[in-house]
N, C-alpha and C positions, 0 to 999 in steps of 0.2 A: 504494500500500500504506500501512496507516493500522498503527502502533504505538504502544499502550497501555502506560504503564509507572507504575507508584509510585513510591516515594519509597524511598530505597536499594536500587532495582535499576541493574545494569550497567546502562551507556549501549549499544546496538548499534554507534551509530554519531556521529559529532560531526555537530552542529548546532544551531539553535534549536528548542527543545520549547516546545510549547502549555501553558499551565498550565490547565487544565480543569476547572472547577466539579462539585460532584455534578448538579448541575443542566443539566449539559453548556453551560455557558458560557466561553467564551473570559478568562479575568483575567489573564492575564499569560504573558510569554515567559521562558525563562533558556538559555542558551547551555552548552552541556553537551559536552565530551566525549569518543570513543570509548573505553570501559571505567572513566570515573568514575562514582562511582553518583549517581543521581538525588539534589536535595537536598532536603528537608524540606519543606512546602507548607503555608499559613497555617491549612488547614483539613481537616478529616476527608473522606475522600469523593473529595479531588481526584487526578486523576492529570494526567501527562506523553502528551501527543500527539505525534508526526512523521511528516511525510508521506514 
């Protein structure tokens, strides 16, 4: 199961999140979690992945 999430949404769950380009590239990871919210991403467009 794949979870999509922005940038100050609830965490579901703790672990490492993909930091996702609009381009769907991979840039980075941040360790998050359960019920922190997502934190801020260097650019427009990107979201938070977990498998």
């Amino acid at each position: 199961m794949e979870n999509k999430l922005t940038s100050g949404k609830i965490a579901p769950k703790t672990g490492e999140y993909n930091i996702v380009s609009s381009k769907g590239k991979v840039v980075g990871t941040v360790r998050v979690k359960k019920g922190d919210r997502m934190p801020p991403t260097r650019h427009s467009g990107s979201h938070f992945e977990i498998d």
